[in-house]
N, C-alpha and C positions, 0 to 999 in steps of 0.2 A: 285279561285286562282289556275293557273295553269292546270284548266278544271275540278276542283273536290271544295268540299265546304269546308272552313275552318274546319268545324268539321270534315268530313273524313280523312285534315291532319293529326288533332289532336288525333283521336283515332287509327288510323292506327300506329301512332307514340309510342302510349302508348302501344300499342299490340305486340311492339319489345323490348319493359323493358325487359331484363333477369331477369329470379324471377318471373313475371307477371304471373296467370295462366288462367286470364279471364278480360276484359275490361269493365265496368260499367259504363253507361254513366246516370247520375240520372238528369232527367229533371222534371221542375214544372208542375202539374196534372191540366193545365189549357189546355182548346180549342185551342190556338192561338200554345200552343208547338206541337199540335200533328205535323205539319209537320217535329219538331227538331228530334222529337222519331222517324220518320219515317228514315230520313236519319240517323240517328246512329245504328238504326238496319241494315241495308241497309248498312251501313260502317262495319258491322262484334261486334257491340255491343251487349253486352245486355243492353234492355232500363229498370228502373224501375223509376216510377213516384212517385212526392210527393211534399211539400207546397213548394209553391214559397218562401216564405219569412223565414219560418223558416228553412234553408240550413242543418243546421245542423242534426234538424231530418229527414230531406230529406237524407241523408248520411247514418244515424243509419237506416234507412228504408233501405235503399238499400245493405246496409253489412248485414243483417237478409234475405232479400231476398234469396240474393247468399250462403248465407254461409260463408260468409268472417270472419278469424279471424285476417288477417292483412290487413290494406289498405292503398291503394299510392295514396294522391290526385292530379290532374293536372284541370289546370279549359280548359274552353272550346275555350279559348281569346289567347293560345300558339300553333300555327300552328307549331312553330320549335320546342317544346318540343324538348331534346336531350335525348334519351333512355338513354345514354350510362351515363348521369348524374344521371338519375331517378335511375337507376341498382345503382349508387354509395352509393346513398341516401337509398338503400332499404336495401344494405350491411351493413352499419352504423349503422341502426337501430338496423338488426340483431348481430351484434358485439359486441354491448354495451348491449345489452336486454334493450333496452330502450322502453319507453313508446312513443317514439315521435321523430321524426327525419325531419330535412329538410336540404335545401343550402340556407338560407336566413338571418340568425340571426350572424352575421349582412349579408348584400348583397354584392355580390365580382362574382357575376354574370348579366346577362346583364337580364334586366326585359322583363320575358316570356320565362325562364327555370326554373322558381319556381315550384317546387314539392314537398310534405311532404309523411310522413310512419307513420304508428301508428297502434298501436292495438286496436280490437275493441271492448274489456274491457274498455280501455282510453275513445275511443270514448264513449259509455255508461254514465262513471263517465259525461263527459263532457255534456251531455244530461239530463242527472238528475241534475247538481251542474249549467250549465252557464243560470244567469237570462237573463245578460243585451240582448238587442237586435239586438245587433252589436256582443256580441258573435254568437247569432245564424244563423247571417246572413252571417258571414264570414266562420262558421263551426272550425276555429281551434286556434283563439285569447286566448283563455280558455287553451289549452292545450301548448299554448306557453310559460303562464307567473304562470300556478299555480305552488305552491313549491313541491306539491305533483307527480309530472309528473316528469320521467327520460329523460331527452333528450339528443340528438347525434346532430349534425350537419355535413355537408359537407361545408370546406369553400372554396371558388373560388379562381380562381389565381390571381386577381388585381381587388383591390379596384374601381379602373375607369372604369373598362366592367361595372358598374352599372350606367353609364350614359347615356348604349343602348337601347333603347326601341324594343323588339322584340313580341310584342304584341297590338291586336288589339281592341282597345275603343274607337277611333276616324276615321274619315275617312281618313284622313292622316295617319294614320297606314296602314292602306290598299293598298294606293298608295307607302307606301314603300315597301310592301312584293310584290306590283305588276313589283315594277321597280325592287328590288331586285332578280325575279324569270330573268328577259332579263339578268343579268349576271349568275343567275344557274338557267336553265332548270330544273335540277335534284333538285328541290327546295324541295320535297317529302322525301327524302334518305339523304340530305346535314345537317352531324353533324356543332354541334358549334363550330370549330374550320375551316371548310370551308366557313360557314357563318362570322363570322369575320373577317376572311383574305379578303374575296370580299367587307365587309362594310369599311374598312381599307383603301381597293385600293379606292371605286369608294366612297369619302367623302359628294357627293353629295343625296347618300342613304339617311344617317343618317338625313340630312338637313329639307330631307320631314317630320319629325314625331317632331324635337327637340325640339320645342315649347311645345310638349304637355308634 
């Protein structure tokens, strides 16, 4: 995308969070990722490895690696992450002393600026208490809905930016961020709100992905 891999957008992105003091990229300890570890080091990450399927302690692995007493998730599928959201979401958390913070509950952003905050005491609880196996796969379902978790949210400006898809699962997502980059070159740098104004104008963007 734009001559670099999706995930160097994505982490390059994350590495402009104000607040951020290090980017962790936690991929699965299987053969087939090493080449994912290799470009995320190579993007300016640090890489830490661990079970595919169990995410969440893949997570609690990687904030014990680092050192991490706070962490901001972003998955690897948001090339436009917007710093300047995640920075908000990371404020909020700290403001409230919450246990848990996101911009998703409910969505009033366009899907693929999803980002959460949380401490990694939280995290822990969530590791010792979440059975099912869609808590552990998702990493933060647990800490969404227990009564015991303090949350914060960030909520978006209009309910209908949630009908944008800015993230990539299908290959028609792909051909949007590809066509979307011929109207911003600077597809790397371009916040959420230049991004929109181009999907806005050229309605044919949106077109390629709305199905899914």
């Amino acid at each position: 995308l734009c001559g670099r891999t999706v995930l160097w957008h994505t982490l390059t992105r994350c590495a402009a969070i104000d607040g951020v003091d290090l980017v962790c990229c936690a991929i699965p300890n299987t053969n087939e990722n090493d080449p994912v570890a290799e470009e995320a080091a190579r993007s300016g990450a640090i890489v830490t490895r661990g079970s595919e399927y169990d995410v969440l302690g893949r997570y609690l692995n990687a904030a014990n690696e680092i050192g991490a007493d706070i962490a901001m998730r972003v998955t690897s599928d948001c090339p436009v992450i917007d710093p300047n959201v995640c920075t908000s979401v990371l404020k909020a958390r700290a403001n409230a002393k919450a246990d848990y913070a996101c911009n998703n509950m409910p969505r009033r952003w366009p899907l693929g600026l999803d980002c959460e905050a949380f401490t990694i005491s939280a995290l822990k609880r969530a590791a010792n208490l979440a059975l099912k196996y869609s808590d552990r796969e998702h990493v933060t379902p647990w800490l969404r809905r227990d009564d015991s978790i303090r949350r914060s949210q960030v909520a978006g400006p209009d309910l209908t930016l949630s009908n944008h898809r800015w993230t990539i699962d299908f290959l028609e997502d792909y051909h949007f961020f590809q066509a979307l980059a011929e109207y911003l070159p600077a597809l790397h740098s371009a916040n959420f709100e230049e991004i929109l104004a181009t999907v806005r104008a050229h309605p044919d963007l949106s077109a390629r992905n709305a199905h899914r």
